[in-house]
C-alpha positions, -999 to 999 in steps of 0.1 A, spaced: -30 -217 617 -12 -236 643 -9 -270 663 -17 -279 698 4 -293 721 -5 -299 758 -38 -277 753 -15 -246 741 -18 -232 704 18 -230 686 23 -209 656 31 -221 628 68 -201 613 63 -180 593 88 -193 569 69 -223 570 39 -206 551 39 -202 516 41 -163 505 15 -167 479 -18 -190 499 -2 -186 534 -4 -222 542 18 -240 556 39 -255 523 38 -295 514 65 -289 485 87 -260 488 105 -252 457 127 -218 453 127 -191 425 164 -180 412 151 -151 436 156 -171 468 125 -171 480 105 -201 483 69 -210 477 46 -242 478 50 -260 443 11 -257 435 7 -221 444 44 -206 426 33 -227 393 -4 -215 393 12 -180 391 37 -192 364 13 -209 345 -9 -176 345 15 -159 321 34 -140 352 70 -135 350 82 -118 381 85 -129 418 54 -129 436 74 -115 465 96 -93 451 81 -88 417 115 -88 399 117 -103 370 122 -137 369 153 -143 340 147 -185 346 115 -200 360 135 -234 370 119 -241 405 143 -258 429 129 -281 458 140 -264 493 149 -301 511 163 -284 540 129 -268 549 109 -294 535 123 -315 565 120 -288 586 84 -285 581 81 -324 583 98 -328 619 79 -298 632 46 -316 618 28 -336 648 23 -371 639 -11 -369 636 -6 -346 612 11 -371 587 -19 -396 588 -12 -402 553 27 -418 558 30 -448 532 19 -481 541 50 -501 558 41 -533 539 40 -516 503 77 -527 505 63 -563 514 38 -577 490 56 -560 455 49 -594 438 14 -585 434 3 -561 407 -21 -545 429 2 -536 451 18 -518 423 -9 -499 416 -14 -490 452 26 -476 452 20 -457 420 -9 -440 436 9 -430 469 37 -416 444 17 -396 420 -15 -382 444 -4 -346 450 -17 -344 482 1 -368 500 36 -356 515 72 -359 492 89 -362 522 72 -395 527 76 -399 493 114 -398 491 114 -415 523 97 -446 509 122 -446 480 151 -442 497 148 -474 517 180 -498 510 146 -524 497 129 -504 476 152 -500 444 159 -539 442 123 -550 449 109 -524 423 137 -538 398 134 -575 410 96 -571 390 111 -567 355 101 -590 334 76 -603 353 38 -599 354 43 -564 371 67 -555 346 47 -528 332 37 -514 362 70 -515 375 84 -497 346 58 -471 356 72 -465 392 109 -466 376 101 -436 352 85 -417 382 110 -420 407 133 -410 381 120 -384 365 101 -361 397 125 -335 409 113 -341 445 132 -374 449 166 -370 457 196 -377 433 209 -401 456 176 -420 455 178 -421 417 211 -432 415 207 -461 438 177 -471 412 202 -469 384 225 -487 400 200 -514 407 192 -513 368 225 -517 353 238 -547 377 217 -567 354 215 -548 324 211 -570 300 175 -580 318 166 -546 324 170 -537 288 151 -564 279 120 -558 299 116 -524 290 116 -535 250 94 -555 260 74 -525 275 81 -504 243 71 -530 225 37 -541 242 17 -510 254 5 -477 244 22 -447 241 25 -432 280 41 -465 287 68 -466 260 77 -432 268 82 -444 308 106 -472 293 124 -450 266 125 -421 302 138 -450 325 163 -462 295 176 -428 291 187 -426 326 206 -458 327 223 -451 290 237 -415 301 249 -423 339 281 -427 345 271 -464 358 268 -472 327 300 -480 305 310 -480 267 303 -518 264 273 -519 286 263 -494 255 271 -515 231 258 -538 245 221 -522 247 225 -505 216 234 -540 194 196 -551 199 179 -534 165 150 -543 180 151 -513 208 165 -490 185 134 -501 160 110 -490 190 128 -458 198 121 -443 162 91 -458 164 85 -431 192 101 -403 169 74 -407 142 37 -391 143 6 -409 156 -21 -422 139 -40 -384 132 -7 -373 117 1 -351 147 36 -357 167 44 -356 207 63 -338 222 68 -358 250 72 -395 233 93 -377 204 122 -363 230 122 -393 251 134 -411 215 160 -385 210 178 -388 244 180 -425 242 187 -421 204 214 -400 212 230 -420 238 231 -448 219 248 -430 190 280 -428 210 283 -460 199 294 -463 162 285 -496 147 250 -484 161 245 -453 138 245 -476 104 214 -498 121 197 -465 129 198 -456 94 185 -488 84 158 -484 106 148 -453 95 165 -424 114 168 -401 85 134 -396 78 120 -397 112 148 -370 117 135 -351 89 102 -353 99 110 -335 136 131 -312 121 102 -303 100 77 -296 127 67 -261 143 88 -254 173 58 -258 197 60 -297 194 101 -297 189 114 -267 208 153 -259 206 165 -287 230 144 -314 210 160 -296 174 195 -298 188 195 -337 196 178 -341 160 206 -324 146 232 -340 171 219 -375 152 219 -361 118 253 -355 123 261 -389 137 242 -404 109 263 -377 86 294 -396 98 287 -431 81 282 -442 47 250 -456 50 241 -422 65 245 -399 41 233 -421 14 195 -424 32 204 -385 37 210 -375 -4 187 -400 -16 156 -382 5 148 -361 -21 168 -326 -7 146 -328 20 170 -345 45 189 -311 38 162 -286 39 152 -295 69 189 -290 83 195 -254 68 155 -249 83 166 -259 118 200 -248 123 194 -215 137 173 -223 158 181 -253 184 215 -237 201 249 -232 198 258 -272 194 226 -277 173 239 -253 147 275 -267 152 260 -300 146 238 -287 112 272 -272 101 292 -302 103 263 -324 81 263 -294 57 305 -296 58 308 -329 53 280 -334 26 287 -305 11 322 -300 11 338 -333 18 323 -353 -3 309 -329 -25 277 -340 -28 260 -322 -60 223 -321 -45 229 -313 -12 253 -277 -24 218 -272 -48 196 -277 -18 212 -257 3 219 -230 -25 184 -226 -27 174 -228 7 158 -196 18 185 -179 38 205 -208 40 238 -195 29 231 -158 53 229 -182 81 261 -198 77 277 -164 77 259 -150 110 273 -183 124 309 -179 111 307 -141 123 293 -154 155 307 -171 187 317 -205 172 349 -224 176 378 -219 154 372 -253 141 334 -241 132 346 -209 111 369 -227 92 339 -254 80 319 -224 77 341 -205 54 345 -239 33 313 -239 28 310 -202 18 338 -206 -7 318 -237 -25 289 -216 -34 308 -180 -40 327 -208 -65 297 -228 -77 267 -206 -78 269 -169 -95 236 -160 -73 240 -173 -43 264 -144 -23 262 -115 -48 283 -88 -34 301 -114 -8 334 -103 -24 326 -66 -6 344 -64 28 313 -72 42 317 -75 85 281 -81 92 247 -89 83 213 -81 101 193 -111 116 165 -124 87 
């Protein structure tokens, strides 16, 4: 494979071609090997079950791809122009206020085949962030909440591209927020998920401050949507997708304290309960560890633990069920509602729930034995004393100088 110029053939590099279909590469992304493929080929080979390097066959210890910008340029200036017949329109920038336009953006940014570095170049004009956000609220609203979550969420746009698309969003925050309740509130699924995704990014730059989240987080009507997204759909089944967009914004907006006692109202304990419930295929560790993050918040205020004791032990259940597996700070997290259930205000069905949990009380000894925080062992041991105190059954032999115990 090669170009012409002036009647000559010139060969393509070969660090331009991709290892695994020896074409030259559209999206170069790079193992934690260093070598670098084309996107579609390297995750056809991931997606096949493989876990070693194509090229070296090493084993691969993370499969995070990582776009190669440097010789994704490259390739692009070395490209002739008619080569890149497929650049994006140069009015799409002009004609926004139409819907159809919209549509005619969103395909350009989602079709595979056509070039991310035209791609990033599009979104990285200085027009292109204010006249994408300049359509919120408006008849394009939806669609333009589409875009939003795209640019924002691909890893082949540039973090400077995104932040210049946050910053558009949070110098009018309070219509931003608006428009994508609106969005939560109005379509189906995919597109409350976009808005909670495009939400999420404003809510955890560092754009946005304390009061702008307070701000956001003081309409119960978004925080009404966001559970919505956390509970199953209509077959009884849950997302995974729409169930951790909820939990990011969730979580971002439980920073903010006067916002955790509305949460409660609005049902975050048992929509909690409910993920914490579910087989880890749906709610893997990092979904589990911002349930329990929330649990914890909701832990902290009266209203809280009330919806959390009242919920028939299951609140509780699902927190011992959980804690071990959704990382270090989930488990620090399910300690802390245990420690201050349990042991600081001494709640008398939570110690029996946890007292019979299966394995419940091992677990908070493999986590006071573990790598925790000195802070962490101490609750840990609190809660150990309770039940060697309270419960003749619960740690027979404990008093033994016992230094470990084997994983269950």
């Amino acid at each position: 494979m090669g170009r012409k110029m002036e009647g000559l053939e010139v060969k393509v590099p070969s660090y331009f071609r991709c290892p695994i279909s020896l074409e030259v590469m559209r999206s170069p992304v790079s193992l934690c090997t260093g070598v670098t493929y084309d996107r579609t080929s390297i995750q056809r080979w991931l997606d096949s079950g493989n876990t070693t390097c194509p090229a070296t066959m090493l084993p691969l210890p993370s499969t995070d791809l990582v776009p190669n910008l440097t010789l994704r340029r490259l390739i692009s200036l070395w490209s002739l122009p008619d080569d890149r017949s497929k650049t994006p329109p140069t009015d799409l920038l002009r004609d926004l206020a139409s819907a159809g336009r919209l549509s005619e953006l969103l395909a350009f940014l989602s079709d595979p085949d056509r070039d991310e570095f035209d791609k990033q170049s599009l979104t990285a004009s200085p027009s292109f962030s204010p006249a994408i956000c300049s359509l919120l609220g408006s008849d394009a609203n939806d669609d333009a909440v589409r875009v939003l979550a795209l640019v924002l969420t691909v890893d082949f746009i540039e973090d400077g591209t995104k932040r210049a698309v946050i910053r558009s969003l949070a110098a009018d925050l309070n219509r931003s927020a608006t428009a994508l309740i609106e969005t939560m509130g109005r379509t189906e699924p995919d597109g409350r998920v976009d808005a909670a995704r495009v939400l999420d990014a404003i809510l955890t730059s560092d754009l946005c401050d304390k009061d702008s989240r307070s701000r956001v987080a003081d309409n119960s009507d978004l925080l009404r949507e966001l559970i919505r997204l956390l509970r199953p759909t209509e077959d009884g089944s849950m997302d995974r997708v729409s169930t951790e967009a909820g939990l990011s914004c969730l979580l971002a907006l439980s920073t903010v304290k006067r916002a955790r006692a509305r949460m409660v109202e609005e049902g975050l304990v048992p929509a909690l309960t409910r993920v914490l419930t579910e087989r880890s295929s749906t709610v893997p560790a990092s979904a589990a560890e911002k349930a329990l993050k929330l649990m914890e918040a909701a832990s902290g205020c009266a209203e809280g633990r009330a919806a959390i004791c009242a919920g028939a032990a299951e609140p509780v259940a699902a927190v011992v069920s959980r804690m071990m597996k959704a990382g270090k700070e989930g488990a620090e997290s399910a300690v802390i509602v245990l420690w201050t259930l349990c042991h600081l205000y001494r709640d008398r069905k939570a110690q029996e729930t946890v007292a019979a949990a299966n394995g419940g009380l091992t677990k908070i000894l493999l986590l006071m034995q573990g790598d925790c925080s000195p802070v962490m062992r101490q609750k840990s041991g609190d809660l150990l004393r309770i039940f060697r105190v309270n419960s003749k059954s619960c740690l027979s032999g404990y008093d033994t100088k016992t230094t470990h115990i084997m994983p269950f």
